[in-house]
N, C-alpha and C positions, 0 to 999 in steps of 0.2 A: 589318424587312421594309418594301418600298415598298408606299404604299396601295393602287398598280394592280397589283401582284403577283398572282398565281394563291396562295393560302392553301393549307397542308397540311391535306387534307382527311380526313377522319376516316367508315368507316361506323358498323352498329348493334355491331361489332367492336371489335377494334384499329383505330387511325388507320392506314390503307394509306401506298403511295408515295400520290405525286402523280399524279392524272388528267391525261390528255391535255386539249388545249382544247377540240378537237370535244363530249368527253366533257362536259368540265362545261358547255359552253352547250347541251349538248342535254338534260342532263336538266334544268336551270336552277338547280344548287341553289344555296341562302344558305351566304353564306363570314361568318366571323362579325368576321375584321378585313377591312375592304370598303372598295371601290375608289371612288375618286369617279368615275362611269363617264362625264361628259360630258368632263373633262378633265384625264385623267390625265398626271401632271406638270404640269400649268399652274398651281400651286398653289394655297393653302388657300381663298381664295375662289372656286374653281373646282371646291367640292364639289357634285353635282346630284344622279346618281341614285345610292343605295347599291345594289347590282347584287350577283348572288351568284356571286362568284367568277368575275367576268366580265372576265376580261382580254380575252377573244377577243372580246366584241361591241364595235360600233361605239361612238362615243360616242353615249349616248341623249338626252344632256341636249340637247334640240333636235336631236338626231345630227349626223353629218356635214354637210355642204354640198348631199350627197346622201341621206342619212338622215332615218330617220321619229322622231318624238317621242313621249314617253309621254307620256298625260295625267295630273296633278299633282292633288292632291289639296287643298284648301284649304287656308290656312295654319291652323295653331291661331289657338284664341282667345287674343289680349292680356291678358296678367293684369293685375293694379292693383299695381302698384307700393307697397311700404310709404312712407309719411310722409316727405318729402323731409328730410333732414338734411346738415351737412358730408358733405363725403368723409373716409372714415376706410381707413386702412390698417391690419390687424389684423397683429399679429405673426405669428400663423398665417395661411400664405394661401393657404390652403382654405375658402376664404369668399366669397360674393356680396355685389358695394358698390352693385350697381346694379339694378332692376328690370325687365319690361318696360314700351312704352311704342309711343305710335303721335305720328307728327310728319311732315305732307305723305302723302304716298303710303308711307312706310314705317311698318312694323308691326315693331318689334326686340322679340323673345320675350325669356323670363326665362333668363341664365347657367345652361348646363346642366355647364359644362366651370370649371375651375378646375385654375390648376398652383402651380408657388412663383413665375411671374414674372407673371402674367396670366388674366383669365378670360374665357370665351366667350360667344356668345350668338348662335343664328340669325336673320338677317332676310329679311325677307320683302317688297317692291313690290308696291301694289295695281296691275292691269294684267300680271301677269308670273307666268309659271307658272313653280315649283320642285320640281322632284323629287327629294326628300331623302328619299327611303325604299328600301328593296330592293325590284326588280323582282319579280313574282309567276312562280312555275312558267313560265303561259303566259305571261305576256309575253316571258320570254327566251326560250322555244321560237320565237316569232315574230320575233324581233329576228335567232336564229339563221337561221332559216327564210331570211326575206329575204335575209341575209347571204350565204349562199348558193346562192340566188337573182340578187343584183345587182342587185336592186330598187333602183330611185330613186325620192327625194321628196322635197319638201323641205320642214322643218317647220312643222307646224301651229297651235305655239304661241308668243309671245314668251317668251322664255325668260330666264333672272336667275338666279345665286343669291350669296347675300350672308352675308357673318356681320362680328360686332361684337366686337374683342379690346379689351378693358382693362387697359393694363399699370401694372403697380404702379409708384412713382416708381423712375427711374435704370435700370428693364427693355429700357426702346426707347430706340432712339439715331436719330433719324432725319437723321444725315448718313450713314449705310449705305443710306439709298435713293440707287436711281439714277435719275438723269433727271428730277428730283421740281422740280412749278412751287412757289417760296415762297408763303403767301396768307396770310389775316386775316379766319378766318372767325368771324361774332360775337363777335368782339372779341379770340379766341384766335389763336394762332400756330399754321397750318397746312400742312400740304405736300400737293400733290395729286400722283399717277401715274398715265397713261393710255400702255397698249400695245397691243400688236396680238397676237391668238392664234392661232395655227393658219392664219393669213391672214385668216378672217372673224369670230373672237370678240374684242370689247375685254375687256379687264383694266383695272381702274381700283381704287384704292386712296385715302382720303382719311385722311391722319393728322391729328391735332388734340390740342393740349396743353391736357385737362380741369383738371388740377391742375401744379401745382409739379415739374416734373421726372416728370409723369406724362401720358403718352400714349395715344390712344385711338383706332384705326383699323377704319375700314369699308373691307373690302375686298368686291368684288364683280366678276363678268365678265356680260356679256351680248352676245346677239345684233346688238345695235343699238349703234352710237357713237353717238349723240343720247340716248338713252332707256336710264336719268334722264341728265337734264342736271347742268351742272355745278350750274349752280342748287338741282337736287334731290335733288345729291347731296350737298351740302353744308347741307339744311336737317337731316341729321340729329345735327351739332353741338348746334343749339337742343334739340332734345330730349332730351340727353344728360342728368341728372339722379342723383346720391345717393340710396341708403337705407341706411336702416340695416345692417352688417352682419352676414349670417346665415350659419351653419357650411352647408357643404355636408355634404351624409347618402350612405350609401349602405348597400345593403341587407346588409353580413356584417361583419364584423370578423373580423380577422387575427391567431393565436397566434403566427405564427413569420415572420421574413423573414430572410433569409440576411444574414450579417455584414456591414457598411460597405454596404449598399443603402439608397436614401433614397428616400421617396417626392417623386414630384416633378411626378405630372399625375392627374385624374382625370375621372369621369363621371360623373355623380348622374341619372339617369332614361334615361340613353345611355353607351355604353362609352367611352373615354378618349380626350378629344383629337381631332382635326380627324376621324378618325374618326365619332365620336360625333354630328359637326355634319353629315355626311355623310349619317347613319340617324338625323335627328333624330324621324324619325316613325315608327322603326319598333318602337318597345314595348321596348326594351331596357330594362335597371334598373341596370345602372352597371359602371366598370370604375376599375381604376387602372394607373401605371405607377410603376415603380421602376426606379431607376438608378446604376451604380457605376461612375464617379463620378456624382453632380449634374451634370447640363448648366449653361450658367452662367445667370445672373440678371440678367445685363445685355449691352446693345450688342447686344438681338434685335432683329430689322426684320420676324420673323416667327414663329408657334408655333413649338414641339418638332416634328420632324422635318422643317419645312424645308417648301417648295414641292411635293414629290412625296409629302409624309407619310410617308418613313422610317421607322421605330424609330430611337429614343433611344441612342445608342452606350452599350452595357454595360445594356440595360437588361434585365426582366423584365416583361409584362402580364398584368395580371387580367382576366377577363371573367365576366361573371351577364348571360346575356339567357335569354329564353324559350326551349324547348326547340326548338319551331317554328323556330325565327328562325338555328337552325345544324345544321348535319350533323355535325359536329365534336365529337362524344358518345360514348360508349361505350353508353347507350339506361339505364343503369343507374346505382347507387354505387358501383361495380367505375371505380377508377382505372386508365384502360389510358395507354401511352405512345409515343409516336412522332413521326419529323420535326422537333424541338423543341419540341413543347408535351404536356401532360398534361391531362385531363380525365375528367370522369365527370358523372351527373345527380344531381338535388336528390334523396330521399325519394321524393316522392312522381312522380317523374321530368317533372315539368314545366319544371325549369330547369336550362340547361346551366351548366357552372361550367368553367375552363379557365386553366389557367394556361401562357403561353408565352415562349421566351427564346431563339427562336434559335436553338438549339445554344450558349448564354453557362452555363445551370443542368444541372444533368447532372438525368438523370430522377428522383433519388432526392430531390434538392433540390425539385423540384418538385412531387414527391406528397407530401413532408412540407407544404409551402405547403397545399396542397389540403387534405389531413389537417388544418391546423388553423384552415381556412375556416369560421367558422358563419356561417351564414345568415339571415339573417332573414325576416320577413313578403315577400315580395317584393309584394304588392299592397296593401301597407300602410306607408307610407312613414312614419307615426306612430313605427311601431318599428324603423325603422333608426337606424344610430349616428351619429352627426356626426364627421366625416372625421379631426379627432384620435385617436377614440379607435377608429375603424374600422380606422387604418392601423399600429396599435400604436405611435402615437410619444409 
């Protein structure tokens, strides 16, 4: 499914059809795979507001040309990085090589996302507001509202969002950019990309080879063609830095996954993948994706599902966020099913659990999945598993 899709929505029931759009932007609710709502399809660096279920509203991230902006919420705190070391590539690569860190006006957070070709990490511009969380009730009753209304305005904030991929050596090939200036940034072999969006958003992407046949790309869009410059956008080379690496966690481990499925993305504190970096703020505890075949491992120029955040051809997703944070529940431990995906709540019904595929797993496939999900502490990240032995492999 594409990330700006309308999701199969689920009540306190079976999971219904699908709501009309009127319907979902009028009651506002949380879709729990979520749209990057400033600019859907302009790809992965073009994640702003995670929105619920909001195909129908404008884009908020700065909105329209004639659209109003949400206000963004501070970035997180910068964590400390462990002990600079070589770079290492673990044979398992569900694993973090790098920390966060701050270098000029950027603040790049700790790797929430990890796949077999690359790992993630949001960033942040002091000067520049990011709305990387899902809109609240009210805010999308008023985004609706206006909307149809015809209200004009134009935004209030400078606007940015960014994130930081690390591809493992031989994953990125950057003769698949297009239009890319060659450069020589701190002493590395660089490419830079600068486009135009919608008519008034640039896209700019800076790729740079950290290691040996290994690539390292900040992608971001903002408001402004000047701001960062290229100058600022390239001091975050220098700050690029090793640690040691540590196993990605997440909160359940997995009895059963269907035949010849491999895993191949995941989410440790956030659901899976460009998604994830979408709703970096919004309390979720982690997801994964499996796929039949493997998407391949080299000659990307970009994550698993591409510019518009697809699903993974042949694949399957897990999701564990709060119970809050979806509608897409059954309200219980009664597994109901429909639309392509299956779910039900934790014990003590705080957390939603959810496995989905499309219409790829027939539903019995997928409540055996769920059947042999345990759970762990979800607010205790001490006693989650590390990603090997979570994904049963």
């Amino acid at each position: 499914m594409r990330l700006h899709e309308v999701v199969e929505l689920a009540t306190s029931d079976a999971p219904p059809d699908r709501n009309t759009i009127d319907e979902i932007v009028g009651r506002g609710r949380r879709a729990q795979r979520r749209r990057r709502a400033g600019f859907a399809g302009a790809g992965a660096a073009l994640a702003v507001v995670a929105v619920s279920a909001a195909v129908a509203l404008p884009p908020l991230f700065g909105g329209t040309p004639q659209g109003p902006a949400l206000q963004a919420a501070a970035p997180p705190p910068v964590e400390q990085a462990a002990k600079p070391a070589q770079w290492e590539f673990p044979a398992d690569p569900f694993q973090f090589t790098f920390g966060a860190f701050e270098v000029g006006r950027w603040k790049v957070a700790a790797p929430t996302v990890a796949s077999t070709s690359y790992q993630i990490a949001s960033v942040y511009l002091d000067g520049r507001t990011t709305n990387d969380r899902a809109i609240t009730d009210e805010e999308a009753a008023r985004v609706g509202d206006r909307r149809k209304k015809g209200e004009a305005g134009q935004q209030s904030e400078p606007t940015i969002f960014a994130h930081l991929t690390l591809y493992r050596p031989g994953a990125f090939d950057p003769a698949g950019l297009t239009g890319a200036t060659r450069l020589t940034v701190d002493g590395k072999e660089a490419y830079q990309v600068s486009s135009l969006k919608y008519g008034y958003m640039t896209n700019r992407m800076l790729a740079w080879s950290y290691a040996r046949d290994a690539w390292a790309v900040l992608s971001a869009i903002s408001d402004s063609a000047q701001d960062p410059s290229d100058a600022e956008l390239q001091k975050i080379v220098k700050g690029l830095k090793p640690t040691r690496a540590t196993p990605a966690t997440l909160p359940f481990t997995l009895d059963y996954v269907p035949a010849g499925y491999q895993p191949v993305e995941l989410g440790s504190h956030v659901i899976s993948g460009l998604n994830g970096i979408a709703g970096a703020r919004d309390g979720d505890y982690g997801g994964a994706i499996f796929a039949n075949p493997a998407p391949p491992t080299t000659g990307l120029v970009e994550p698993y599902g591409g510019a518009e955040g697809e699903s993974i051809p042949g694949s399957f997703q897990i999701f564990v966020v709060p119970a809050k944070n979806s509608n897409q529940t059954t309200g219980d431990t009664t597994i109901r099913c429909g639309n392509g995906f299956c779910t039900h709540r934790s014990a003590d019904g705080e957390t939603s659990i959810q496995v989905a595929s499309d219409g790829r797993l027939s539903d019995a496939e997928m409540t055996r999945i769920l059947k042999g999900l345990k759970l762990r502490n979800v607010n205790d990240d001490s006693t989650w598993a590390d990603a090997a032995t979570a994904l049963g492999r």
